[in-house]
C-alpha positions as a printed Julia matrix, in Angstrom:
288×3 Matrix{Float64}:
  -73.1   152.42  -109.01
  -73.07  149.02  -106.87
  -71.25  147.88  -103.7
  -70.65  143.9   -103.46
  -72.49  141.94  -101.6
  -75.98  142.14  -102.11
  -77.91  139.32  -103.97
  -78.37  141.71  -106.87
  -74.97  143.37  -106.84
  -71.42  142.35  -107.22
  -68.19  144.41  -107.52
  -65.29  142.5   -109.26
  -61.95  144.07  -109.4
  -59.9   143.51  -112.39
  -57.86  140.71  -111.16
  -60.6   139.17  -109.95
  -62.83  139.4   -113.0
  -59.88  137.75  -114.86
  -59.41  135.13  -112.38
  -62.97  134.18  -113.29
  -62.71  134.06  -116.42
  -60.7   131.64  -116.34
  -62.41  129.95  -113.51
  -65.35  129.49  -115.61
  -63.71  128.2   -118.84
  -64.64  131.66  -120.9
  -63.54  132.54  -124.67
  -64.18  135.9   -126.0
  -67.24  135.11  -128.74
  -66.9   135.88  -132.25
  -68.29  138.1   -134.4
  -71.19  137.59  -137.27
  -70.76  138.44  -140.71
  -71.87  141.93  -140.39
  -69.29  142.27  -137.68
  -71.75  142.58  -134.72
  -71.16  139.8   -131.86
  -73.97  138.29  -129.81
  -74.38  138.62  -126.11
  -74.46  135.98  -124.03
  -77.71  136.61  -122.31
  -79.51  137.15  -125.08
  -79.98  140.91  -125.08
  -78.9   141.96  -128.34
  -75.4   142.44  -130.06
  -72.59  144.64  -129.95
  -71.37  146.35  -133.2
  -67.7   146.46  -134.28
  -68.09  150.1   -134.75
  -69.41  152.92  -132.84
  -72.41  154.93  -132.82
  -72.13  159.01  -132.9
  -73.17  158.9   -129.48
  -70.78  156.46  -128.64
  -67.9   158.53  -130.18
  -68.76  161.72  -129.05
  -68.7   160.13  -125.27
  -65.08  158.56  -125.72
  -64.11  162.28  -127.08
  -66.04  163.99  -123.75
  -63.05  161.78  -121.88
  -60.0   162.86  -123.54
  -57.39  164.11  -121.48
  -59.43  164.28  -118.1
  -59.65  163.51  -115.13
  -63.25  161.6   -114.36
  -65.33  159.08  -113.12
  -67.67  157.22  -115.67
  -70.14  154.53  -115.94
  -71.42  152.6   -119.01
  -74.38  150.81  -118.04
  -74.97  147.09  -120.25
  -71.19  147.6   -121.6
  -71.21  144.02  -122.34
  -67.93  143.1   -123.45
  -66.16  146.39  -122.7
  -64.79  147.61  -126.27
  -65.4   151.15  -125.18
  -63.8   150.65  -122.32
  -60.91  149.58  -123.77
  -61.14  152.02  -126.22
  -61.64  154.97  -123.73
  -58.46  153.12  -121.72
  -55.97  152.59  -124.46
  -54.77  156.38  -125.01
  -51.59  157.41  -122.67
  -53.26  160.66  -122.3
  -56.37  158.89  -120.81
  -54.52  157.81  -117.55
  -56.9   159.74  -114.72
  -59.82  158.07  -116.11
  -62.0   155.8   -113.76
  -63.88  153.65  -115.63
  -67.29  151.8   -114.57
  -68.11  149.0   -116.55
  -72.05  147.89  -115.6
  -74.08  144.85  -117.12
  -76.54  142.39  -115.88
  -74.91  139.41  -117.03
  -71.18  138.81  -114.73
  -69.59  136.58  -117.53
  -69.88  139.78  -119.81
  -67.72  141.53  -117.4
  -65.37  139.01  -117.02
  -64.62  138.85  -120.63
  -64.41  142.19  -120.78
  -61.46  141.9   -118.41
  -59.95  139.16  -120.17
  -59.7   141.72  -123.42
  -58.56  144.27  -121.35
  -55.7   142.0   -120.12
  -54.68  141.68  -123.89
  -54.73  145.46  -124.35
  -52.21  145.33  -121.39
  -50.26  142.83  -122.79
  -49.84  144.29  -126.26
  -46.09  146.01  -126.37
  -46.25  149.69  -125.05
  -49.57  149.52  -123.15
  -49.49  151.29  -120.17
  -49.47  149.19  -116.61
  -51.94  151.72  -115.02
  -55.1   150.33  -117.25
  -56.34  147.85  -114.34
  -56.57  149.93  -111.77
  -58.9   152.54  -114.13
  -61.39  149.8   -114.28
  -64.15  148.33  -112.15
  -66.38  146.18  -113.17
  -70.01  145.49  -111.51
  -72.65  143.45  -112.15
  -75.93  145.47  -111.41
  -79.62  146.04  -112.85
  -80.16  150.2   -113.77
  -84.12  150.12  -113.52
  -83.48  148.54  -109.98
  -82.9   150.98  -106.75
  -81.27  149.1   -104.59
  -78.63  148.44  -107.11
  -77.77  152.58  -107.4
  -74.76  153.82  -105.48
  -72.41  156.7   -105.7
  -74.99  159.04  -106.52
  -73.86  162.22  -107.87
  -70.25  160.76  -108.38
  -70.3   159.82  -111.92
  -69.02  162.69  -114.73
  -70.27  160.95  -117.58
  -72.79  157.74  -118.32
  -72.51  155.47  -121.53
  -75.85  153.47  -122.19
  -75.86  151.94  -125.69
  -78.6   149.75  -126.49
  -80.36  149.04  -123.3
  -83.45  150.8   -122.99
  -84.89  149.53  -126.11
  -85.28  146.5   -123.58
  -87.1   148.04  -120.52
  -91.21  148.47  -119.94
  -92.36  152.12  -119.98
  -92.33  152.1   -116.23
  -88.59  150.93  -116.24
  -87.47  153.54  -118.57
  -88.62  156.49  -116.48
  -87.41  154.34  -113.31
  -83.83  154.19  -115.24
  -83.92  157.96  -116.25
  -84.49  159.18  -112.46
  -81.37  156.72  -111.68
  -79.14  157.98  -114.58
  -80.31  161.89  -113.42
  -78.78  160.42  -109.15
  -76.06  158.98  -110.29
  -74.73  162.34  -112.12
  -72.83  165.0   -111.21
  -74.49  168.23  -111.48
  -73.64  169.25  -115.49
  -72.8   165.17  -116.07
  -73.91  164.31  -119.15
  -75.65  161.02  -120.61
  -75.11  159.82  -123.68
  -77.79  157.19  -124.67
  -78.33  154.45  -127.84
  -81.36  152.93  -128.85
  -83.31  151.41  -131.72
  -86.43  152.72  -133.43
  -89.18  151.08  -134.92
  -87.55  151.88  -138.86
  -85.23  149.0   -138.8
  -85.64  145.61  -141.95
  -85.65  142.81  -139.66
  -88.9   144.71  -137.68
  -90.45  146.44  -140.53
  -93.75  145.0   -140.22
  -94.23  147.0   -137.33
  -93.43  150.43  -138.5
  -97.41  150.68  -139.68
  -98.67  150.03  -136.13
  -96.36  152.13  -134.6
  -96.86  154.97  -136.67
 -100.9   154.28  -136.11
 -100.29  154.52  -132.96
  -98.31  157.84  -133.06
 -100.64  159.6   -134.86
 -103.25  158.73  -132.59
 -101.41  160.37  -129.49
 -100.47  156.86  -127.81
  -98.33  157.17  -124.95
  -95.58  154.7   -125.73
  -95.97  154.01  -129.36
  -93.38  151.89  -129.77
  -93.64  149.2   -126.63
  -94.98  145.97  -127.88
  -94.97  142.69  -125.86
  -93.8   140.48  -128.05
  -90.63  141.23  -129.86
  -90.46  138.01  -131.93
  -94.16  138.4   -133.38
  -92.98  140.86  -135.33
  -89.65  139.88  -136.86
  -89.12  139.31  -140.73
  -87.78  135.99  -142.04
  -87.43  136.85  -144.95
  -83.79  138.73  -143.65
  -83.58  137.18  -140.38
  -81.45  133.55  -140.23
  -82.98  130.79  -138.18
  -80.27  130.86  -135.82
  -80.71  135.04  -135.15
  -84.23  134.18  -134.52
  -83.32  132.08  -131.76
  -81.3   134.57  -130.49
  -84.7   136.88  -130.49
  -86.26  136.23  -127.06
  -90.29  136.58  -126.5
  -90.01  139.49  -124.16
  -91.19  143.36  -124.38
  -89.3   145.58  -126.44
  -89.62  149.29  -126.8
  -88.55  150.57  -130.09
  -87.43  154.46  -129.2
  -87.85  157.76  -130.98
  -86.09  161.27  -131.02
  -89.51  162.89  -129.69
  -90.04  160.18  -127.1
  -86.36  159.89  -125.68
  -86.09  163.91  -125.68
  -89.54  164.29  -124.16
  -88.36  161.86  -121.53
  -85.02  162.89  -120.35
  -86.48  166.89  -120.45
  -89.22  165.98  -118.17
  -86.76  164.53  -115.55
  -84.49  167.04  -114.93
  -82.44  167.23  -118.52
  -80.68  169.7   -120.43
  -81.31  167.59  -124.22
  -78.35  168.5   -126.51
  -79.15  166.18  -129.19
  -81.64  164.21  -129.64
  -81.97  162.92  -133.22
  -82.52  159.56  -135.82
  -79.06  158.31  -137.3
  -78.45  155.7   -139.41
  -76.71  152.34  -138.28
  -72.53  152.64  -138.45
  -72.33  149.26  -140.12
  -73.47  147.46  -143.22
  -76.14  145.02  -142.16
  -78.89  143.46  -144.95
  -80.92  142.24  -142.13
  -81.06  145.94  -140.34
  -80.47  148.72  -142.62
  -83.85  150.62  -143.79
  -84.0   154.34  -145.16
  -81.18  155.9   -142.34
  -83.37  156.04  -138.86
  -82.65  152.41  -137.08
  -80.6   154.37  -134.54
  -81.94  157.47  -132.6
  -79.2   159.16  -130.19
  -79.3   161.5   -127.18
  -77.06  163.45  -125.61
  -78.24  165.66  -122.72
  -76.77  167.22  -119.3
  -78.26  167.43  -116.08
  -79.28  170.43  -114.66
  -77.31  171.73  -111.93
Protein backbone atom coordinates (compact mmCIF):
# COMPACT_ATOMS: atom_id res chain seq x y z
CA UNK A 1 0.00 0.00 0.00
CA UNK A 2 2.91 2.66 0.78
CA UNK A 3 6.57 3.00 -0.27
CA UNK A 4 8.89 4.98 2.37
CA UNK A 5 9.79 8.10 1.96
CA UNK A 6 7.18 10.40 1.39
CA UNK A 7 6.05 12.90 4.14
CA UNK A 8 2.85 10.91 4.48
CA UNK A 9 4.26 7.41 4.12
CA UNK A 10 6.72 5.25 5.89
CA UNK A 11 7.64 1.55 5.45
CA UNK A 12 9.23 -0.03 8.63
CA UNK A 13 10.54 -3.48 8.43
CA UNK A 14 10.19 -5.63 11.38
CA UNK A 15 13.51 -5.10 12.86
CA UNK A 16 13.25 -1.77 12.42
CA UNK A 17 9.80 -1.23 13.90
CA UNK A 18 11.22 -3.04 16.99
CA UNK A 19 14.27 -1.06 17.12
CA UNK A 20 11.88 1.85 17.58
CA UNK A 21 10.11 0.73 19.93
CA UNK A 22 12.52 0.68 21.96
CA UNK A 23 13.99 3.85 20.71
CA UNK A 24 11.01 5.63 21.82
CA UNK A 25 10.58 4.15 25.34
CA UNK A 26 7.14 2.14 24.26
CA UNK A 27 5.06 -0.40 26.58
CA UNK A 28 2.30 -2.33 25.11
CA UNK A 29 -1.01 -0.47 26.87
CA UNK A 30 -3.37 -2.31 28.90
CA UNK A 31 -6.60 -3.26 28.61
CA UNK A 32 -10.02 -1.74 30.31
CA UNK A 33 -12.30 -3.65 32.27
CA UNK A 34 -14.38 -4.79 29.44
CA UNK A 35 -11.19 -6.04 27.89
CA UNK A 36 -11.00 -3.44 25.03
CA UNK A 37 -7.56 -1.33 25.02
CA UNK A 38 -7.36 2.30 23.94
CA UNK A 39 -5.43 3.60 21.02
CA UNK A 40 -2.97 5.88 21.31
CA UNK A 41 -4.21 8.47 18.93
CA UNK A 42 -7.34 8.60 20.11
CA UNK A 43 -9.33 6.74 17.47
CA UNK A 44 -11.19 4.27 19.32
CA UNK A 45 -10.29 0.84 21.01
CA UNK A 46 -9.43 -2.51 20.10
CA UNK A 47 -11.49 -5.46 21.52
CA UNK A 48 -9.91 -8.59 23.05
CA UNK A 49 -12.09 -10.60 20.85
CA UNK A 50 -12.98 -10.66 17.31
CA UNK A 51 -15.76 -9.62 15.25
CA UNK A 52 -17.47 -12.25 12.63
CA UNK A 53 -15.91 -10.32 10.06
CA UNK A 54 -12.78 -10.39 11.65
CA UNK A 55 -12.87 -14.24 12.01
CA UNK A 56 -14.13 -15.12 8.87
CA UNK A 57 -10.98 -13.02 7.28
CA UNK A 58 -8.29 -14.92 9.49
CA UNK A 59 -10.20 -18.27 8.17
CA UNK A 60 -10.08 -16.77 4.23
CA UNK A 61 -6.02 -17.10 5.08
CA UNK A 62 -5.64 -20.52 6.23
CA UNK A 63 -3.25 -22.53 4.53
CA UNK A 64 -2.47 -20.04 1.57
CA UNK A 65 -0.38 -18.47 -0.06
CA UNK A 66 -1.31 -14.43 -0.14
CA UNK A 67 -0.70 -11.00 0.20
CA UNK A 68 -2.95 -8.99 2.71
CA UNK A 69 -3.47 -5.66 4.15
CA UNK A 70 -5.35 -4.56 7.32
CA UNK A 71 -5.80 -1.00 7.15
CA UNK A 72 -5.90 0.93 11.07
CA UNK A 73 -4.59 -2.61 12.55
CA UNK A 74 -3.47 -0.73 15.47
CA UNK A 75 -1.70 -2.97 17.62
CA UNK A 76 -1.58 -5.99 15.29
CA UNK A 77 -3.53 -8.87 17.30
CA UNK A 78 -4.81 -10.14 14.01
CA UNK A 79 -1.77 -10.12 12.70
CA UNK A 80 -0.39 -12.10 15.10
CA UNK A 81 -3.18 -14.15 15.13
CA UNK A 82 -3.24 -14.72 11.29
CA UNK A 83 0.87 -15.34 11.83
CA UNK A 84 0.94 -17.75 14.69
CA UNK A 85 -0.36 -21.06 12.81
CA UNK A 86 2.66 -23.28 11.20
CA UNK A 87 0.38 -23.83 8.37
CA UNK A 88 0.17 -20.00 7.80
CA UNK A 89 3.88 -19.70 6.65
CA UNK A 90 3.31 -18.16 2.81
CA UNK A 91 1.33 -15.46 4.25
CA UNK A 92 2.47 -11.74 3.61
CA UNK A 93 1.07 -9.68 5.95
CA UNK A 94 0.42 -5.73 5.66
CA UNK A 95 -0.09 -4.10 8.75
CA UNK A 96 -1.47 -0.23 7.92
CA UNK A 97 -2.34 2.58 10.57
CA UNK A 98 -2.01 6.26 10.79
CA UNK A 99 -0.37 6.44 13.97
CA UNK A 100 3.71 4.76 13.61
CA UNK A 101 3.95 4.00 17.44
CA UNK A 102 0.88 1.59 16.83
CA UNK A 103 2.98 -0.26 14.46
CA UNK A 104 5.83 -0.41 16.42
CA UNK A 105 4.09 -2.02 19.24
CA UNK A 106 2.63 -4.19 17.15
CA UNK A 107 6.12 -5.45 16.35
CA UNK A 108 7.18 -5.52 19.78
CA UNK A 109 4.14 -8.26 20.40
CA UNK A 110 5.01 -9.94 17.50
CA UNK A 111 8.62 -10.33 18.81
CA UNK A 112 7.02 -12.11 21.91
CA UNK A 113 4.99 -14.45 19.69
CA UNK A 114 8.52 -15.29 18.26
CA UNK A 115 9.99 -15.71 21.37
CA UNK A 116 7.39 -18.00 22.94
CA UNK A 117 8.92 -21.83 22.72
CA UNK A 118 7.99 -23.45 19.28
CA UNK A 119 7.18 -20.28 17.29
CA UNK A 120 8.32 -20.43 14.02
CA UNK A 121 11.53 -18.07 12.93
CA UNK A 122 9.85 -17.21 9.54
CA UNK A 123 7.07 -14.76 11.33
CA UNK A 124 9.24 -11.45 10.66
CA UNK A 125 9.79 -11.69 7.40
CA UNK A 126 5.66 -12.25 6.78
CA UNK A 127 5.22 -8.83 8.15
CA UNK A 128 5.50 -5.24 7.01
CA UNK A 129 4.41 -2.64 8.66
CA UNK A 130 3.49 0.99 7.12
CA UNK A 131 2.33 3.94 8.34
CA UNK A 132 -0.18 5.42 5.71
CA UNK A 133 -3.67 7.36 5.50
CA UNK A 134 -6.46 5.02 3.23
CA UNK A 135 -8.76 8.09 2.20
CA UNK A 136 -5.41 9.67 0.91
CA UNK A 137 -4.09 8.85 -2.87
CA UNK A 138 -0.86 9.43 -2.76
CA UNK A 139 -0.49 7.06 0.07
CA UNK A 140 -1.99 3.89 -2.31
CA UNK A 141 0.56 1.54 -3.81
CA UNK A 142 0.60 -1.97 -5.05
CA UNK A 143 -2.59 -1.70 -6.64
CA UNK A 144 -4.17 -4.84 -7.56
CA UNK A 145 -1.56 -6.82 -5.39
CA UNK A 146 -3.40 -7.37 -2.28
CA UNK A 147 -5.67 -10.91 -1.94
CA UNK A 148 -7.47 -9.87 0.96
CA UNK A 149 -8.09 -6.35 3.06
CA UNK A 150 -8.92 -6.24 6.91
CA UNK A 151 -10.54 -2.80 7.96
CA UNK A 152 -12.08 -3.01 11.45
CA UNK A 153 -13.33 0.06 12.85
CA UNK A 154 -12.10 2.80 10.68
CA UNK A 155 -14.64 4.16 8.57
CA UNK A 156 -16.95 4.97 11.30
CA UNK A 157 -14.24 7.86 11.46
CA UNK A 158 -14.14 9.29 7.85
CA UNK A 159 -16.56 12.27 6.21
CA UNK A 160 -18.94 10.96 3.53
CA UNK A 161 -16.54 12.15 0.90
CA UNK A 162 -13.67 10.05 2.55
CA UNK A 163 -15.61 6.95 2.70
CA UNK A 164 -16.34 6.72 -1.01
CA UNK A 165 -12.60 8.11 -1.53
CA UNK A 166 -11.50 4.93 0.74
CA UNK A 167 -13.89 2.44 -1.09
CA UNK A 168 -12.40 3.36 -4.71
CA UNK A 169 -8.83 2.75 -2.89
CA UNK A 170 -9.83 -0.57 -1.19
CA UNK A 171 -11.59 -1.64 -4.90
CA UNK A 172 -7.26 -0.54 -6.58
CA UNK A 173 -5.63 -2.08 -4.17
CA UNK A 174 -7.46 -5.63 -4.84
CA UNK A 175 -6.88 -8.32 -6.83
CA UNK A 176 -9.55 -9.07 -9.20
CA UNK A 177 -12.01 -11.59 -6.86
CA UNK A 178 -10.01 -9.99 -3.52
CA UNK A 179 -12.27 -9.65 -1.03
CA UNK A 180 -12.82 -6.89 1.81
CA UNK A 181 -13.88 -7.57 4.91
CA UNK A 182 -15.01 -4.34 6.76
CA UNK A 183 -16.13 -3.34 10.72
CA UNK A 184 -17.99 -0.52 11.74
CA UNK A 185 -20.36 0.89 14.35
CA UNK A 186 -24.00 1.89 13.96
CA UNK A 187 -25.93 4.42 15.49
CA UNK A 188 -27.76 1.48 18.10
CA UNK A 189 -24.96 1.47 20.52
CA UNK A 190 -25.69 2.77 24.92
CA UNK A 191 -22.99 5.16 25.18
CA UNK A 192 -24.64 7.08 21.77
CA UNK A 193 -28.20 6.30 22.26
CA UNK A 194 -29.43 9.70 22.26
CA UNK A 195 -28.80 9.80 18.77
CA UNK A 196 -30.58 6.82 17.47
CA UNK A 197 -33.95 9.24 17.22
CA UNK A 198 -32.21 11.69 14.87
CA UNK A 199 -30.73 9.23 12.91
CA UNK A 200 -33.63 7.27 12.35
CA UNK A 201 -35.50 10.85 11.49
CA UNK A 202 -33.23 11.27 9.25
CA UNK A 203 -33.55 7.82 7.55
CA UNK A 204 -36.94 7.93 7.10
CA UNK A 205 -36.76 11.10 5.49
CA UNK A 206 -34.37 9.77 2.61
CA UNK A 207 -31.14 11.68 4.01
CA UNK A 208 -28.12 10.82 2.27
CA UNK A 209 -25.77 9.98 5.11
CA UNK A 210 -28.01 9.52 8.04
CA UNK A 211 -25.68 8.71 10.35
CA UNK A 212 -22.65 11.49 9.88
CA UNK A 213 -22.83 14.00 12.62
CA UNK A 214 -20.07 16.56 13.41
CA UNK A 215 -19.73 16.29 16.70
CA UNK A 216 -19.21 12.92 18.20
CA UNK A 217 -18.97 14.03 21.86
CA UNK A 218 -22.39 16.08 21.77
CA UNK A 219 -23.99 13.12 21.77
CA UNK A 220 -22.42 10.75 24.27
CA UNK A 221 -24.28 9.45 27.50
CA UNK A 222 -22.77 9.99 30.96
CA UNK A 223 -24.77 8.29 32.51
CA UNK A 224 -22.51 4.90 31.16
CA UNK A 225 -19.61 6.71 29.94
CA UNK A 226 -16.54 7.31 32.76
CA UNK A 227 -14.96 10.73 32.82
CA UNK A 228 -11.80 9.43 31.74
CA UNK A 229 -13.53 7.51 28.36
CA UNK A 230 -14.95 10.83 27.68
CA UNK A 231 -11.70 12.28 27.36
CA UNK A 232 -10.74 9.72 25.25
CA UNK A 233 -13.92 10.88 22.92
CA UNK A 234 -12.44 13.52 20.58
CA UNK A 235 -14.78 16.48 19.03
CA UNK A 236 -14.43 15.31 15.49
CA UNK A 237 -17.05 13.84 12.78
CA UNK A 238 -18.17 10.47 13.17
CA UNK A 239 -20.26 8.41 10.86
CA UNK A 240 -22.25 5.81 12.56
CA UNK A 241 -22.73 2.97 9.58
CA UNK A 242 -25.60 0.76 8.52
CA UNK A 243 -26.10 -2.62 6.60
CA UNK A 244 -28.14 -0.61 3.79
CA UNK A 245 -25.62 2.21 3.66
CA UNK A 246 -22.26 0.10 3.70
CA UNK A 247 -23.90 -2.46 1.06
CA UNK A 248 -25.29 0.36 -1.06
CA UNK A 249 -21.78 1.75 -1.01
CA UNK A 250 -19.40 -0.95 -1.77
CA UNK A 251 -22.18 -2.26 -4.72
CA UNK A 252 -22.05 1.04 -6.34
CA UNK A 253 -18.19 0.91 -6.65
CA UNK A 254 -17.50 -2.05 -8.25
CA UNK A 255 -18.56 -4.84 -5.38
CA UNK A 256 -19.77 -8.21 -5.29
CA UNK A 257 -21.62 -7.71 -1.35
CA UNK A 258 -21.61 -11.18 0.34
CA UNK A 259 -22.78 -10.08 3.59
CA UNK A 260 -23.74 -7.21 4.67
CA UNK A 261 -25.64 -7.35 7.98
CA UNK A 262 -26.12 -5.81 11.94
CA UNK A 263 -24.32 -8.11 14.62
CA UNK A 264 -24.09 -7.70 18.00
CA UNK A 265 -20.77 -6.65 19.86
CA UNK A 266 -18.37 -9.98 20.73
CA UNK A 267 -17.78 -8.67 24.22
CA UNK A 268 -19.65 -7.76 27.36
CA UNK A 269 -19.57 -4.01 27.63
CA UNK A 270 -22.37 -1.93 30.02
CA UNK A 271 -21.32 1.19 28.39
CA UNK A 272 -21.94 -0.31 24.61
CA UNK A 273 -24.25 -3.12 24.49
CA UNK A 274 -27.98 -2.10 23.26
CA UNK A 275 -30.61 -4.62 21.69
CA UNK A 276 -27.76 -6.73 19.30
CA UNK A 277 -26.99 -4.07 16.25
CA UNK A 278 -23.78 -1.90 17.60
CA UNK A 279 -21.76 -3.76 14.96
CA UNK A 280 -22.77 -3.98 11.21
CA UNK A 281 -20.28 -6.23 9.00
CA UNK A 282 -19.49 -6.57 5.29
CA UNK A 283 -17.96 -8.88 3.38
CA UNK A 284 -17.86 -8.37 -0.41
CA UNK A 285 -15.48 -9.28 -3.53
CA UNK A 286 -14.47 -7.27 -6.28
CA UNK A 287 -15.57 -7.83 -9.53
CA UNK A 288 -13.18 -9.18 -11.87
Amino acid sequence: MVVGGTANTSTYTYEQALAAFDKLNLAIPTAEADGRTQTLNKKGAVTAKFEYATEEFLKFLKGKRVRVLEVGGAYGDVMIAALKPKKNKDIEYVLSDLDERHLFIAAKKLSNLINEKGAREKSPSQAKFMRADITKSQDIKGMGTFDAILIARVLHYLTPEQLQMTIKHLFLLLKPKGKVFVVAITPYVKRYESFIPEYERRKKEGAENPGFVSSLRSYVNADVTAPEQISNITNEPFFFLDADILGSTFAANGFRVIESKMMPLCYKSTSWKLDGRENVILIAEKKS
